[in-house]
TORLUM-874481 format. One record per residue: x, y, z of N, C-alpha, C in turn. Coordinates in steps of 0.1 Angstrom, whole numbers, plus 5000, padded with zeros to 4 digits. Last residue first. Layout:
REM TORLUM-874481
XYZXYZXYZ
...
***
This chain:
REM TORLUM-874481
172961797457172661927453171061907462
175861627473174161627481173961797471
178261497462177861597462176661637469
180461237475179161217468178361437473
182261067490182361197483181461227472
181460827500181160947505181261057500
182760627481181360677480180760807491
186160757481184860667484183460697481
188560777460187660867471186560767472
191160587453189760647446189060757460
194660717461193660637465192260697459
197160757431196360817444194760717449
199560487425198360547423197960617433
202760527434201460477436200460547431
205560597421204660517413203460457416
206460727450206160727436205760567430
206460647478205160747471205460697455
209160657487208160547486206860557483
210060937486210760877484210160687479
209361197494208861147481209460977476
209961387514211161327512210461257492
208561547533208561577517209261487511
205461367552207261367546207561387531
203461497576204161437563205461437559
200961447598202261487594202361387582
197561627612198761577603200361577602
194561747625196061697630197361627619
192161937627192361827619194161807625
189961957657191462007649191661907636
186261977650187261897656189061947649
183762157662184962137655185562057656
182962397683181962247673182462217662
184262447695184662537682183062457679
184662307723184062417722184362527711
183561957727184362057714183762277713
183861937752184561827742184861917728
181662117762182562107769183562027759
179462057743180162187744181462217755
178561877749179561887737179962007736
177961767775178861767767179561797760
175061917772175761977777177261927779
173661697754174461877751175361937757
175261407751174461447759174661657750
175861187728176361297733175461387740
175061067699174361067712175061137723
176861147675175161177680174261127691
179261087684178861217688177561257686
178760787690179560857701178960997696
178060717660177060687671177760757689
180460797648179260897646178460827656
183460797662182660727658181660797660
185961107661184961027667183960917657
189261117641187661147649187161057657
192861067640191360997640190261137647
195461227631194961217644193561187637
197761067610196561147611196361147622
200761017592199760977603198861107604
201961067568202560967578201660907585
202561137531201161137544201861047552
203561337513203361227517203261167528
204461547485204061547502203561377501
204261677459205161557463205161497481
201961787454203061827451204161747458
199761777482200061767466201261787467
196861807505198161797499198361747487
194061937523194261877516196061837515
191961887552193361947549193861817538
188562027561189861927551191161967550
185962077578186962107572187662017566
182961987584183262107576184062147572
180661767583182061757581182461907573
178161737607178561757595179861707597
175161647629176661627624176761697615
172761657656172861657639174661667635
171661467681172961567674173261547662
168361307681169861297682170661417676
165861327673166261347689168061317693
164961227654165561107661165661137676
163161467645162361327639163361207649
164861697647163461677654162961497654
168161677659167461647650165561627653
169961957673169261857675168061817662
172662127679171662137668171261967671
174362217705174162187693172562127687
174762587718174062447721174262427709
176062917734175562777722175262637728
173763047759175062967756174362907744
171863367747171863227753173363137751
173063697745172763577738172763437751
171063987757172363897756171363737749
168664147757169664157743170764057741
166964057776167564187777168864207767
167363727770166463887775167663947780
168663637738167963577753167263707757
168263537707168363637717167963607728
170063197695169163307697168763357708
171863057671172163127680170763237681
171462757660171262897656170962957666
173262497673172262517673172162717668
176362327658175562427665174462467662
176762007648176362147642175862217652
179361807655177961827656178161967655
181661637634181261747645179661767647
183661437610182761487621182861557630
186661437593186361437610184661497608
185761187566186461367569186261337586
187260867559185960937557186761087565
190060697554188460677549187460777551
192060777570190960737578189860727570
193760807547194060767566193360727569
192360957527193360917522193860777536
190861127542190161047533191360927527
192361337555191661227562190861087554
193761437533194761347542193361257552
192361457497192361467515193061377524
194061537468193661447481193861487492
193461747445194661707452193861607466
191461737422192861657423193761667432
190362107429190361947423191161857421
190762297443191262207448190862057445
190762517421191762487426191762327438
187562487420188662427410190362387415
185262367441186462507442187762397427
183262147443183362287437184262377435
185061947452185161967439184462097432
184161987480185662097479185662057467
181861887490181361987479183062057480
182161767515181961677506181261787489
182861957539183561877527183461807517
180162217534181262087538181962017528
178962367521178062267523178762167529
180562627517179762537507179162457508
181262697538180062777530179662727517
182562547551181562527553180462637545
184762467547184262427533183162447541
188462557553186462557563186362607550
191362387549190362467539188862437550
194562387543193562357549192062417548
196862237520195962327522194762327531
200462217513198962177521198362287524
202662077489201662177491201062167500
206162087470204962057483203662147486
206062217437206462187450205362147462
204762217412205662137416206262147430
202262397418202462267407203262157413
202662667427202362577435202262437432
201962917411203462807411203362737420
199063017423199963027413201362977417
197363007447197662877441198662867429
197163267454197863167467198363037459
195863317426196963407432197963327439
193163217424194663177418195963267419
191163167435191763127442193063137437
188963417423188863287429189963287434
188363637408189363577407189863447410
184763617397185463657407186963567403
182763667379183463707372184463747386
181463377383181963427370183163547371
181763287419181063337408181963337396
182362977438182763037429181563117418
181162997466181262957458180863007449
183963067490183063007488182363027476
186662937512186162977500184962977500
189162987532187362967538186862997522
192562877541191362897536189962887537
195762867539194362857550193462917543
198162647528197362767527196362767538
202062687522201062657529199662727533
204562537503203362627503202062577512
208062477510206962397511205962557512
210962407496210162547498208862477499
214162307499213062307502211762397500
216362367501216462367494214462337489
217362417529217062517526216362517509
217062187557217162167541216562287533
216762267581217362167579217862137564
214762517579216362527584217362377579
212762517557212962457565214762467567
210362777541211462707541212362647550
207362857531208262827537209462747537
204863087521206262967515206962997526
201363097521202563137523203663047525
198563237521199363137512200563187519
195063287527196263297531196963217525
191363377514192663287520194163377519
189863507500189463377504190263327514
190863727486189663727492189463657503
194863647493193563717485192063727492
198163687495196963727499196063697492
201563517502199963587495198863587499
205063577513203763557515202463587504
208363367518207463517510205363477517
209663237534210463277522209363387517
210063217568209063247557210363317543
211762917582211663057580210563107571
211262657611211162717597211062857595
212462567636212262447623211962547609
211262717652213162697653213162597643
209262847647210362947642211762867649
206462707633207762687648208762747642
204062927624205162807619206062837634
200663007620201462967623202862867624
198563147598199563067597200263047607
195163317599196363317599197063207599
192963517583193463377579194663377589
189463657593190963657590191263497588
186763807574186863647581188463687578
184763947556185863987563186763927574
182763837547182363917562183563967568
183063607528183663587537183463687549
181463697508181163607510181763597522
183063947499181463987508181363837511
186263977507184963967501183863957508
188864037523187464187524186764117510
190163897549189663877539188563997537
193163907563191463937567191163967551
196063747574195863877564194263847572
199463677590198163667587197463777579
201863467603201663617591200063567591
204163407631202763377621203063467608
205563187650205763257640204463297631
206163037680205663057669205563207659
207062977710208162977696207262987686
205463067728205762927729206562867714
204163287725205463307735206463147734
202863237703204163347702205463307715
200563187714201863097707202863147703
199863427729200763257740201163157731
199563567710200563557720200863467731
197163477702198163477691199763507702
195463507724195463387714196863357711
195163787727195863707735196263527729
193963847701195063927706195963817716
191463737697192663687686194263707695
189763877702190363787710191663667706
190564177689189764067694190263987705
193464197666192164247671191464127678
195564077658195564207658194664277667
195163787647196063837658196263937661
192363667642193363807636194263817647
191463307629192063427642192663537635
189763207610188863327621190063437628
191962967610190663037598190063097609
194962817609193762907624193262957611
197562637611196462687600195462717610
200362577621198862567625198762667618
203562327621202362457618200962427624
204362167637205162267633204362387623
202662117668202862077657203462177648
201962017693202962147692203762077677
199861897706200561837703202061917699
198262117723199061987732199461897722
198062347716199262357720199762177723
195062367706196062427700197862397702
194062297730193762207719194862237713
194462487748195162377748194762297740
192762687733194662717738195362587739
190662627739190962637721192362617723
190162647764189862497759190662527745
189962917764190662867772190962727764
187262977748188963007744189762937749
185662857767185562807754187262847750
185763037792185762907794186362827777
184563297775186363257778186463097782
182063187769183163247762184663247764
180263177787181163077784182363097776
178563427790179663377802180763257797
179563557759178563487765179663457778
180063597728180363697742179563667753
182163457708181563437717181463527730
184263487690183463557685182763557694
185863247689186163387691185663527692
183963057685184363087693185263207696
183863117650182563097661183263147675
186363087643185363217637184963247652
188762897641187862947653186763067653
188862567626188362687621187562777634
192362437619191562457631190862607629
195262207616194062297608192962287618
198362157621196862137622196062227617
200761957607200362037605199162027612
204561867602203261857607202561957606
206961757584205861887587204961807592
210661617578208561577583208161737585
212861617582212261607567210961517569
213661467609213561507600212961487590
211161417638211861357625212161467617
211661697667211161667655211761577642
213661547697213361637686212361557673
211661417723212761437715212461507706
209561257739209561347729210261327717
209961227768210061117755210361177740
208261427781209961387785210761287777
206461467770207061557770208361527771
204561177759204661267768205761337768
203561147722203961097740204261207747
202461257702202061207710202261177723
204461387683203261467684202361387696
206561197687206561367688205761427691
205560947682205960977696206261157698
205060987654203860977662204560957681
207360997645206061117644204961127653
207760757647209060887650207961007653
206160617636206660567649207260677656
206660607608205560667612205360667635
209360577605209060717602207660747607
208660307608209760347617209560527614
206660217593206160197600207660287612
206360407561207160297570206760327582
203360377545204060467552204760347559
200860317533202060267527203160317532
198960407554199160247548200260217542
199660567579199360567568199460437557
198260557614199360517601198860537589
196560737638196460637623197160617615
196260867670196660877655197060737646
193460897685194360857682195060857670
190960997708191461027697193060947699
188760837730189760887729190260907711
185360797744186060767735187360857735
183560657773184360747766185060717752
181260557796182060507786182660667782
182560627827181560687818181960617807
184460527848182860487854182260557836
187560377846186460437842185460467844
189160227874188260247855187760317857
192060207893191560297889190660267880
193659927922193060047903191660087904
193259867947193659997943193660047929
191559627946192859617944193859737944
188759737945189859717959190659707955
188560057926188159907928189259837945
187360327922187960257926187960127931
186260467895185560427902186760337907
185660817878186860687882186160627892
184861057876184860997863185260887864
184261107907183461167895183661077877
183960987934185061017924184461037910
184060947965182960887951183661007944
187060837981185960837983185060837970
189460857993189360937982187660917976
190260728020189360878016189260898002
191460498010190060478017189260618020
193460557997192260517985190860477998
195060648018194560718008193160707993
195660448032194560598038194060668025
196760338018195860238023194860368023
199860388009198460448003197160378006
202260498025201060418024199860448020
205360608009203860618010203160468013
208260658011207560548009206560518013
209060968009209860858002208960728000
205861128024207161048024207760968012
203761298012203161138025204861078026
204561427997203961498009203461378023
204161317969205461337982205461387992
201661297964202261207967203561217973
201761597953200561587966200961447970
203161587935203761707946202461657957
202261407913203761387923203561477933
199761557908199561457913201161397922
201261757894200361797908200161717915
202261657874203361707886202561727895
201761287865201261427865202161497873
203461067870204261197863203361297860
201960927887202861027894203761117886
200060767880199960857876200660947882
200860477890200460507876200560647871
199760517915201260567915201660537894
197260477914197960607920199360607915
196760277884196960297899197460457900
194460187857195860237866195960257879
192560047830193060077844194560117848
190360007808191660067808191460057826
188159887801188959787803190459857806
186360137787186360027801187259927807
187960097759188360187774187460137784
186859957744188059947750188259977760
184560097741184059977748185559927752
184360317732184160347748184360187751
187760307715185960337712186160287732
190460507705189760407713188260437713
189460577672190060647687189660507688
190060437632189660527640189860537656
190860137624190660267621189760337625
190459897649189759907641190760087635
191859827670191759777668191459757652
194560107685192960067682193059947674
197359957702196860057696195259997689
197659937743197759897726196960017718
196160017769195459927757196059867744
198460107776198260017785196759917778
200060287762200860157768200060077772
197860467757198060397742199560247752
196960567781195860467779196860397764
199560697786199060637795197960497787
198960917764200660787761199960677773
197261007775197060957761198260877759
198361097798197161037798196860997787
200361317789200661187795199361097793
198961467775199961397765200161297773
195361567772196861557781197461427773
193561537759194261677756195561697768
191961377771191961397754193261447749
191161477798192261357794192361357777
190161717792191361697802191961567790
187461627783188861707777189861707780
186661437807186961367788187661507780
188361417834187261507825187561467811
190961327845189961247839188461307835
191561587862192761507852191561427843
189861657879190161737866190761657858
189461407898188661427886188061567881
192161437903191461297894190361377888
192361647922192761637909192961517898
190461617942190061727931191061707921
191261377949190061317950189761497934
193761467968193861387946192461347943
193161627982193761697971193661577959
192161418002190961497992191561607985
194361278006193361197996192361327991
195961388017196461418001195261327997
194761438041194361568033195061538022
194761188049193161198045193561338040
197361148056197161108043195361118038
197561318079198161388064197661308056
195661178099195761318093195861328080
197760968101196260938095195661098086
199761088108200161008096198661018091
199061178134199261258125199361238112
198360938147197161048143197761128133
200660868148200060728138198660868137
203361078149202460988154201560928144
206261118134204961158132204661068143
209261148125208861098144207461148142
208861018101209360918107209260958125
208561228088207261158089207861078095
209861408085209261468094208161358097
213061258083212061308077211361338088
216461098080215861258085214561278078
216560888064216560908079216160978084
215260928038214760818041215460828055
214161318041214861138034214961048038
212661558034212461408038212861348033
213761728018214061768027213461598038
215361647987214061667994214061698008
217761867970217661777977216461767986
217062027944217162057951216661947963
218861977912217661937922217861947931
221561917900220962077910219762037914
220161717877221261777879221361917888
217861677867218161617877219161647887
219261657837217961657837218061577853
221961877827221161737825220161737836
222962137800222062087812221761947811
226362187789225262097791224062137803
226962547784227162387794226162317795
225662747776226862677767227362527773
222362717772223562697778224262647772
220062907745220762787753221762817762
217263027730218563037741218662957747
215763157700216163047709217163087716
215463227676214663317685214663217700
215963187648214963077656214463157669
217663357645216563317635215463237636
219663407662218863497657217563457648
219963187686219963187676218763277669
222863227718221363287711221263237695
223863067748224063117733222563137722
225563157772224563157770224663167756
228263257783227363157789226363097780
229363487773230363367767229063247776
227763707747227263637762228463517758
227263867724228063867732228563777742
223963867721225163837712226363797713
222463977741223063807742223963797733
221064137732221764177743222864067746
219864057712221064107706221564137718
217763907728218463857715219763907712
216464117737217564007744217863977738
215264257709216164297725216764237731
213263977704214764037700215964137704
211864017723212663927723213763927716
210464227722211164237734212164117735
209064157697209964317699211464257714
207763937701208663937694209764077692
205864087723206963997727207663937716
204764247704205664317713206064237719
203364117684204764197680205164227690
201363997701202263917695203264007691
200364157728200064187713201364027709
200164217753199564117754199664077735
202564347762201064427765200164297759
205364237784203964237773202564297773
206864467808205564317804204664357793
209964537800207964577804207464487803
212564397818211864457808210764507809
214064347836213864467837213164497828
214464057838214964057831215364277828
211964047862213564017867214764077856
209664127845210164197855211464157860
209763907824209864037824210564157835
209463657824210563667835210963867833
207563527810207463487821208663547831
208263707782206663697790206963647805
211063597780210263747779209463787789
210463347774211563417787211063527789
209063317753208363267767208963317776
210463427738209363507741209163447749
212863247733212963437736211963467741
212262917740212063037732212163167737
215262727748214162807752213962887745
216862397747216862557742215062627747
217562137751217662237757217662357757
217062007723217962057725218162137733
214361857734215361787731216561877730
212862017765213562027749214261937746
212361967791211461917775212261927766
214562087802214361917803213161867795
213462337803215262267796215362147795
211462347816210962377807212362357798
212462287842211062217833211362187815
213862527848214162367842213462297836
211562697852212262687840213462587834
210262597874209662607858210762597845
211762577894211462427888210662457872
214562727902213962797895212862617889
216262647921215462707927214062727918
218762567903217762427913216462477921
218762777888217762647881217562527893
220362887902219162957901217862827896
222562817902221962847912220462857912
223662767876222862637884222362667895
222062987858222762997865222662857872
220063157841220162997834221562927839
219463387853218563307851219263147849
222063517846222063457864220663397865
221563567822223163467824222663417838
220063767820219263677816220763507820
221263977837220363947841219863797839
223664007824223864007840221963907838
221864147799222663987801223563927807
220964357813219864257804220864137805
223264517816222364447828221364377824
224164567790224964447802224364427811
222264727776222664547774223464487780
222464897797221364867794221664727790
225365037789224564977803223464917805
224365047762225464987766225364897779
222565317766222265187760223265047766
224465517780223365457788222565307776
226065527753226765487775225465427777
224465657739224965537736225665477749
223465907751222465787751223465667747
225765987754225166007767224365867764
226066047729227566017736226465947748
224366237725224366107715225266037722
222366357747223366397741223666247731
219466347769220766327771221366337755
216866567776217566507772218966497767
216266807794217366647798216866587793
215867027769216167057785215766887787
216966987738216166937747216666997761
218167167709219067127725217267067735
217367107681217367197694217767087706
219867047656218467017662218567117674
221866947626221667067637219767017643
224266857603222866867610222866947623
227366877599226266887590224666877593
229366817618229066967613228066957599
229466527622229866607613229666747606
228466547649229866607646230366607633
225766797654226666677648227666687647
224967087671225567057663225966907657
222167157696222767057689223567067676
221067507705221167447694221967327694
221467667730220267617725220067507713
224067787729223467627739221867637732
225767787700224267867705223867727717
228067747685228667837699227067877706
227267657668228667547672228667607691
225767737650225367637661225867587668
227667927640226467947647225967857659
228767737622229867797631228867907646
226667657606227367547615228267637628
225667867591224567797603226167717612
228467877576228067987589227067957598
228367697561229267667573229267777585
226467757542226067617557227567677565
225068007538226467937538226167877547
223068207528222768027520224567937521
223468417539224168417528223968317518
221668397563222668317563223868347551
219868557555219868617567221568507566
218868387530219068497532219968547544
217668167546219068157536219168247535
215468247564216868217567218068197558
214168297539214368407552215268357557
213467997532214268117523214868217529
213667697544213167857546214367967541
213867447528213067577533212667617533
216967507522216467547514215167537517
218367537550218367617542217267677526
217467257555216867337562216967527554
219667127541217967127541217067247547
221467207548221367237534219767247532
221267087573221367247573221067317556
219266847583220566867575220267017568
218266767616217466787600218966877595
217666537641218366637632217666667618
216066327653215466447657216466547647
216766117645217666137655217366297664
215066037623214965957634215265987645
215066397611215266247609215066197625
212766617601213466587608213866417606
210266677582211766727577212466667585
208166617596208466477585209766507584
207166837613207866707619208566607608
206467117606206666987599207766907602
205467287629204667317614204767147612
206967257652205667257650204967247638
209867227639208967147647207567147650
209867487621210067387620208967277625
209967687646208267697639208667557632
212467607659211167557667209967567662
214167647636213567547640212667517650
213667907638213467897623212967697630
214768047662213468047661212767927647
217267907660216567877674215167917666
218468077642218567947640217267877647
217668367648216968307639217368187640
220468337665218868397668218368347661
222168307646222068207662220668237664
222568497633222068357625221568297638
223568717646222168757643221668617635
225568657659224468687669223368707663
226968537641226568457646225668517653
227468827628226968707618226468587630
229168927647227769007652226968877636
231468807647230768817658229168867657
232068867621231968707624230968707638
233369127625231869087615231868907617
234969097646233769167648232469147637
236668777642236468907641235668917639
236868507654237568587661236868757658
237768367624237368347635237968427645
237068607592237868547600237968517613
235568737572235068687575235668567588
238168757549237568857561237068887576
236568617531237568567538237868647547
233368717522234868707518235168617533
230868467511231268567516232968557519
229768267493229768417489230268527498
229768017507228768107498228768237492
231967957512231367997524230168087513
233167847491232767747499231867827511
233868087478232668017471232467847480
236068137495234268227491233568177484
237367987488237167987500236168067501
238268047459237267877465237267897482
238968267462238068277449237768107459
241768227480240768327481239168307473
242968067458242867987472241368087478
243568217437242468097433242368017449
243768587447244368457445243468347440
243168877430242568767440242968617436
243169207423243969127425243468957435
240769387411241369357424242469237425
238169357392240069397386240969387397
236369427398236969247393238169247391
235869527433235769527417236969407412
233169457452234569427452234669437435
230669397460230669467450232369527447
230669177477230269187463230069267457
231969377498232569277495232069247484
229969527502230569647497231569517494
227469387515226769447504228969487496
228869337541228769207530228669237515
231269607545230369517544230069437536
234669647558234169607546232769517549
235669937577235269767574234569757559
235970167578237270097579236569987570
233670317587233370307573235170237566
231970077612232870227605233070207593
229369937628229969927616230870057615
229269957661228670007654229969977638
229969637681229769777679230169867664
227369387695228069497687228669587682
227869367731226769397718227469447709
228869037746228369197747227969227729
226168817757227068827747227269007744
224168797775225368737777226368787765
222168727753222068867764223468877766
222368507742222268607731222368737743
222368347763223568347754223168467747
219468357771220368397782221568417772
218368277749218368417749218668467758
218568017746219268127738219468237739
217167977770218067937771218968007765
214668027760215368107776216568127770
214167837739214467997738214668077748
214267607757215267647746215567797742
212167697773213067647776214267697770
209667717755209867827762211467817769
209567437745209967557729210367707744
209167317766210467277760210867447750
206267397768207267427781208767417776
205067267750205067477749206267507754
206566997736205467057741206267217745
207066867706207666917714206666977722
205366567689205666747687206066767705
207766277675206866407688206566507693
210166267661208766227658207566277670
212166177690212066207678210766177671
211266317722211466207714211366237699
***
């Protein structure tokens, strides 16, 4: 491979090989004093008669005469003694200095000439005699433009060879990926319909194909890095260019059907239907049977589904409780005292899919008598006779919060995107961003049994609204645990850049950015100590350039740069900045950072006050060196979960606020059992959640809202 020192066996090879040709070849025979040698040609007297065709045909062959003619004895014994040396001159080459060589493994004879001097010599310094050498040495590769030269590999294939075999390569990639998005295959295939019937435009990201169909597609399976299923995706990408089925967008990193998909369409007909079923010649034992084993499958998937993360963090079950309570009463989640009053039935919850696939299994037209009389003591649900479902724990839910001067039809559009359930969805409002801000230092960082339990939880916090950015403060997608992190948003269409901070206040703390690569491109990027900056620009309106930062500052010395790099020309155009303020004391100290004086907090601006968290407890040694699980920080004098507010996502520059996702009420997270909260928040964090509209349109001329008395300094 080009760039790879050649191993002993190859250099032993090649040189067989030459020196079966150099044997093969009869031998010389002895110069007479008829011929004219090289030495007795320059010394040709001047006075000799010599055409101007003669005079540039030696000075194209460097100096040697014309004489020099294909076929004749001094041409013959010139290649047996250049051909030799060619072979040796590049195999010390390749060992000494790989850099001379190009991509293709050739290196250009002029080059090589000048080098090695011993061989320009031995050559006359006439490329076209290396060439007419190389032309006839199996050891040696010629180009066809008779201008580079390499060693012959023992199997490797030829340029001719590899471009055939490429070729074949991109027709069985798009044989491959065409008989994926086949109706055959899609009434077989339920994921990946699935996954054509979320999209409002039916399109699929490259990388999730990638990742989930590597082996069928012939590819490798991701090693787990974010660049290598953006590698492998763009590979199909261009394998698809072509494709009259299937259609690819290079910039988004998307693949569609040229033919509509509709939703239902090739389903694979149930095998129990209302005449032919297996349940209709059952006996009444066997009926009893089956429905006591879908009662203790939904007895284990109620109460996964209804775990206060679970349901937080499921789209249906949050569109679920917002149809059937309405929306909060007050600013800020359903509080626990709503939610006791929430109810549903079995068949309420048939668009979970686990919950459907364990309900079809009783027939077209279930009795669910058997079923709510096994499902028995039920961990977070308490079944009443009627067949509904409450609550048994109080709980609280997050919700999103209009913005007060916000139209109520733009805030309605956003908030079914980022809220309802998958199949509702539809595409993203235009000329809206959303954004989350989310600081994972701590939990990435966790090498405790809990640890992955904790990441796990971070994935779907991360994913279950699928907002068009995410601001991540800790993740490196390079290293750690960052690695797999950053590749399942990868696979799920995201885009990042990220950098790692080398001031001493920060420990070398990374920043990264994620953007939905079918809504936005990166126009450029900045770096500094503190943070991450970077411009983007929106497919729908190029004219756009929205600046987006992540950041961990902390507090500002004299003679440090601070922040004005990410924040230079940022004035007039859109701005958000997410910012862990926890090295300064929390949010209520971001007037110490100059740069972020005057621009308003989206929670303060929506929800009157920052998101709450309870503070982790200071991490200490258990036995034998390993650390104890985190725990939060308990107040000695109440006995209650101590709180903060540690992050903010600020904006400026003509942005304008839709909706927020709400926090908790502080008497819900200071009473909080411990072993709760580390299941509810395993960052001891809460996401911050936003969307806005650059549009600017019903914004101007309002005053910015005062900050409340909470923004009050504590020195």
């Amino acid at each position: 491979m080009p760039g790879t020192p050649r191993s002993g066996g190859a250099l032993q090879s090649t040189s067989a090989a030459a020196a079966a040709w150099i044997d093969s070849t009869p031998p010389p025979r002895r110069a007479t004093g008829h011929e004219e040698t090289p030495l007795k040609l320059r010394q040709r007297s001047a006075s000799e008669p010599r055409s101007s065709a003669a005079d540039d045909q030696e000075a194209a062959d460097g100096g040697c005469s014309a004489s020099y003619a294909p076929g004749s004895a001094a041409v013959h014994r010139r290649q047996y003694s250049v051909s030799q040396m060619l072979v040796k001159t590049l195999e010390a080459l390749e060992r000494q200095d790989r850099s001379s060589f190009d991509s293709e493994g050739f290196i250009q004879i002029a080059r090589l000439l000048r080098l090695r001097p011993e061989f320009q010599r031995e050559a006359f310094a006439s490329p076209k005699i290396v060439a007419q050498a190389a032309e006839v040495c199996p050891g040696v590769v010629l180009d066809q433009a008779r201008r580079r030269v390499r060693l012959r590999h023992p199997g490797k294939p030829e340029q001719g060879q590899e471009e055939a075999a490429r070729c074949r390569s991109t027709w069985r990639l798009r044989e491959a990926a065409e008989g994926l998005f086949s109706d055959k295959h899609l009434e077989e295939d339920q994921r990946l319909r699935a996954r054509l019937t979320e999209s409002a435009t039916a399109t699929v990201p490259l990388t999730w194909l990638c990742s989930r169909y590597a082996e069928r597609l012939g590819l490798p399976p991701p090693d787990g890095a974010k660049d290598s299923s953006e590698a492998l995706a763009l590979e199909l990408c261009q394998a698809l260019e072509g494709s009259e089925v299937l259609s690819v967008d290079a910039r988004r990193l998307t693949v569609s059907r040229n033919r509509g998909f509709k939703p239902g369409e090739g389903k694979p007909s149930s095998p129990a239907g209302p005449e032919a079923g297996s349940g209709a010649c059952e006996t009444p034992e066997r009926k009893a049977g089956g429905g006591q084993r879908v009662a203790t499958q939904l007895r284990s998937l109620l109460n996964f589904y209804f775990e206060p993360f679970t349901m937080q963090h499921n789209r249906f079950l949050v569109d679920l409780v917002a149809r059937n309570l309405g929306p909060p009463k007050e600013v800020g989640p359903w509080v626990a005292e709503a939610l006791m009053n929430f109810s549903c039935s079995i068949q309420d919850l048939s668009g979970l899919g686990r919950i459907e696939t364990a309900l079809s299994k009783l027939g077209p037209r279930p009795d669910l008598s058997d079923v709510h009389s096994g499902l028995g003591e039920l961990k977070y649900l308490q079944p009443s006779p009627n067949g509904q479902l409450k609550l048994k724990k109080p709980l609280e839910v997050r919700s999103f919060m209009a913005a007060p001067e916000a139209p109520q039809e733009a805030v309605n559009a956003v908030v079914r995107y980022l809220a309802a359930k998958k199949e509702q969805r539809g595409q993203a409002p235009s000329n809206t961003v959303s954004v989350l801000f989310y600081s994972l230092s701590e939990p990435l960082a966790d090498e405790s049994e809990l640890g992955n339990q904790r990441r796990s939880r971070l994935k779907r916090q991360l994913l279950v609204h699928h907002t068009d950015l995410l601001c991540l403060q800790g993740l490196d997608p390079k290293s750690g645990h960052g690695v797999g992190l950053a590749a399942a948003l990868t696979e799920e269409g995201y885009a990042s850049a990220s950098s790692r901070a080398q001031g001493q206040g920060n420990s070398g703390e990374a920043s990264s950015i994620f953007w939905d690569r079918s809504r936005w491109e990166l126009h450029c990027q900045q770096e500094c100590d503190q943070g991450l900056a970077v411009d983007l620009r929106p497919f729908e309106d190029p004219n756009v350039v929205l600046r987006v930062i992540s950041l961990r500052p902390s507090v500002p010395m004299l003679n440090s740069d601070g922040l004005r790099r990410i924040f230079h020309g940022c004035v007039s155009r859109p701005l958000l900045v997410g910012a862990d303020l926890s090295l300064l004391g929390g949010a209520a100290a971001a007037c110490l950072v100059e740069e972020l004086v005057g621009l308003p907090s989206v929670a303060q601006h929506i929800l009157g006050e920052e998101l709450a968290a309870p503070i982790p407890a200071a991490p200490v040694a258990g036995r034998k060196g390993q650390s104890v699980e985190p725990a939060p920080a308990i107040s000695a004098a109440s006995g209650l979960n101590k709180l903060r507010c540690p992050d903010a996502v600020f904006f400026g520059g003509g942005l304008t606020p839709l909706a927020a996702l709400s926090g908790h009420t502080e008497g819900y997270l200071a009473t909080m059992p411990a072993e709760e909260v580390l299941q509810q928040f395993p960052a001891f964090r809460m996401p911050s959640v936003a969307a806005f509209d650059w549009r600017r349109t019903w914004m101007e001329g309002i005053a910015p809202r005062p900050l409340g008395a909470k923004r009050v300094v504590r020195v």
